[in-house]
N, C-alpha and C positions, 0 to 999 in steps of 0.2 A: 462568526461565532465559533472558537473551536472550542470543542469539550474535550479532555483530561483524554481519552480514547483517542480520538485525534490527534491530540499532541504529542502522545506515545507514538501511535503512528508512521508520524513526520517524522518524529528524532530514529528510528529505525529504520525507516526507509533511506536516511539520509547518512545514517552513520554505515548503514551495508551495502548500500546499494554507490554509496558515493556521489549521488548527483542529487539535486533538490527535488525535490515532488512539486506535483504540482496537486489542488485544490482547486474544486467546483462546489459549492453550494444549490443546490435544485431543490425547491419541495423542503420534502420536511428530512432532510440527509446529506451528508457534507462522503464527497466521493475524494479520495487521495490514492492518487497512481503514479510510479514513476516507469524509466526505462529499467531493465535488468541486463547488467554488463552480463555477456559470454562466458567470461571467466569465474562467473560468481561460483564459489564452491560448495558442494553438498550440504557441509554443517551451516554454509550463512542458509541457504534454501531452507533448511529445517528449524534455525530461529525464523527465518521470517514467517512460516506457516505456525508454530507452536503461538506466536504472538498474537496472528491474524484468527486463529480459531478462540484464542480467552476474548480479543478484543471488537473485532468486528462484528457488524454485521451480516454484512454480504462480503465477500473477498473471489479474486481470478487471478488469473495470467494471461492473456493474452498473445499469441504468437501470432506473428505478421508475416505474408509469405517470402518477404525478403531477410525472415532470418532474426532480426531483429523482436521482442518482445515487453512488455508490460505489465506488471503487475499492480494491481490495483485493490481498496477497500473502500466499503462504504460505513459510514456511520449514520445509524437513525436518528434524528433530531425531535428528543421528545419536550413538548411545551408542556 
């Protein structure tokens, strides 16, 4: 089930970030996280947080110690 939140998301993640996200559904909240290329530049870093603070609910980044990292959001899933 993706809600309008979500789907912005996606098309952000995938239009900056350049590679697809991937999607978990758990519980009552749908999580969407991709890789973050090395090269991504200052102003994409700064749409993707302006977006992630109107739209998410929880949101990170994740750094892995080989260098490589993650950014991710969750969306609550309310019935």
């Amino acid at each position: 089930m993706d809600s309008p939140k979500v789907t912005a998301i996606i098309l952000l993640f995938t239009a900056t970030l350049g590679t697809e996200p991937s999607q978990d559904q758990s519980g009552n909240r749908i999580r969407v996280e991709a890789r973050v290329p090395a090269s991504l530049s200052e102003p994409a870093r700064i749409k993707l947080l302006r977006l992630l603070l109107e739209s998410a609910d929880r949101f990170g980044h994740s750094v892995h110690r080989d260098g490589t990292s993650v950014i991710w959001a969750e969306i609550d899933l309310h019935t």
